[in-house]
N, C-alpha and C positions, 0 to 999 in steps of 0.2 A: 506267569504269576502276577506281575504287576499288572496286567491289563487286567483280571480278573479282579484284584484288591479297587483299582479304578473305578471298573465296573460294580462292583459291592457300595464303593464310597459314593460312586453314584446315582443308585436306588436308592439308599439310605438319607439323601438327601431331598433326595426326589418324594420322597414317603414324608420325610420331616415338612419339607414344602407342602404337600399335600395337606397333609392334619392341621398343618398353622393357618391354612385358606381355608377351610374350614371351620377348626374354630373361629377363624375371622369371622365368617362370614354366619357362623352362629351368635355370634356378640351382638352382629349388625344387628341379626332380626330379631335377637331380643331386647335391645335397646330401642328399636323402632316400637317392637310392641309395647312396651314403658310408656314410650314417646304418644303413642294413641293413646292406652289406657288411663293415662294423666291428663289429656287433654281432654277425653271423655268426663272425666271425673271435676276436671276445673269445670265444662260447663254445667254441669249438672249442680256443680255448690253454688254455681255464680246464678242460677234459676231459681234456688233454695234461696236463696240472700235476699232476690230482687223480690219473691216472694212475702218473706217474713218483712221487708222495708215496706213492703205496698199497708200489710195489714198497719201494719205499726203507726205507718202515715194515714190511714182512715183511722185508727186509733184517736190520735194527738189531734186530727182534723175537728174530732167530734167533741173532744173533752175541751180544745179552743173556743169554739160556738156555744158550749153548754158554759164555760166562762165568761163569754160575752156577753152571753144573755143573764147568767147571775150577775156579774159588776155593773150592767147596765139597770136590776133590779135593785141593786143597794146593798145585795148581799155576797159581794165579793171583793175583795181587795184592788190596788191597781199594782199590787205585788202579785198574790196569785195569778192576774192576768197575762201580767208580763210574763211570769213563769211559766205558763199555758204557749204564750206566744214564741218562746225560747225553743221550748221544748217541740212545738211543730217544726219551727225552723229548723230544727237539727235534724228532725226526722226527714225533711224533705231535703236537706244533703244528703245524710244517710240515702233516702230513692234515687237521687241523681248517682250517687257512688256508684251502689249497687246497679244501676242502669249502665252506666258505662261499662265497668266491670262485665256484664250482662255480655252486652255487645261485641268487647273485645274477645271476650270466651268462644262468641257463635262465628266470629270471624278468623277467629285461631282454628275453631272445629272446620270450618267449611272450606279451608284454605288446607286442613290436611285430607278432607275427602273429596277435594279436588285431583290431590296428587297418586 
């Protein structure tokens, strides 16, 4: 009788063992898949960014020029200039941001579909 109780308590752990490595090892690969579809997702916003930076910055590049060439006509301030000239500057941090940003997203992606 005790070898049989033994035997019982030792399936029953052996089963319990079983099902815990398992859902282990369901956790894993749904955590993995997280782990891609998030990185997917970073670089695809970090594309979208460096996108909408690029336009923004031909934006500001052009309303800059069309200020220069008004304050160099007499009909513009050396306040709106400056303003013009601010307002590019930022933009082209903004591109730099988002290029980096960019970079490290495609280097995060290409370093998990390596693995």
């Amino acid at each position: 009788l005790t070898q049989w109780w033994e035997t019982a308590y030792k399936l029953k752990a052996d089963k319990i063992a079983i099902e815990t490595a398992q859902l282990t090892q369901y956790d894993t690969e749904r955590k993995l898949q997280l782990r891609d579809q998030q990185t997917r997702d970073q670089l695809a916003e970090a594309q979208q960014l460096y996108e909408a930076c690029q336009k923004t910055l031909r934006t500001t590049e052009e309303n800059y020029r069309l200020m220069l060439v008004n304050y160099r006509a007499g009909t513009a301030t050396i306040a709106e200039l400056l303003h013009a000239e601010t307002m590019l500057l930022q933009a082209q941090n903004r591109q730099t941001d988002a290029r980096t940003a960019l970079l490290l997203a495609q280097r995060k992606y290409q370093d998990l579909c390596s693995h």
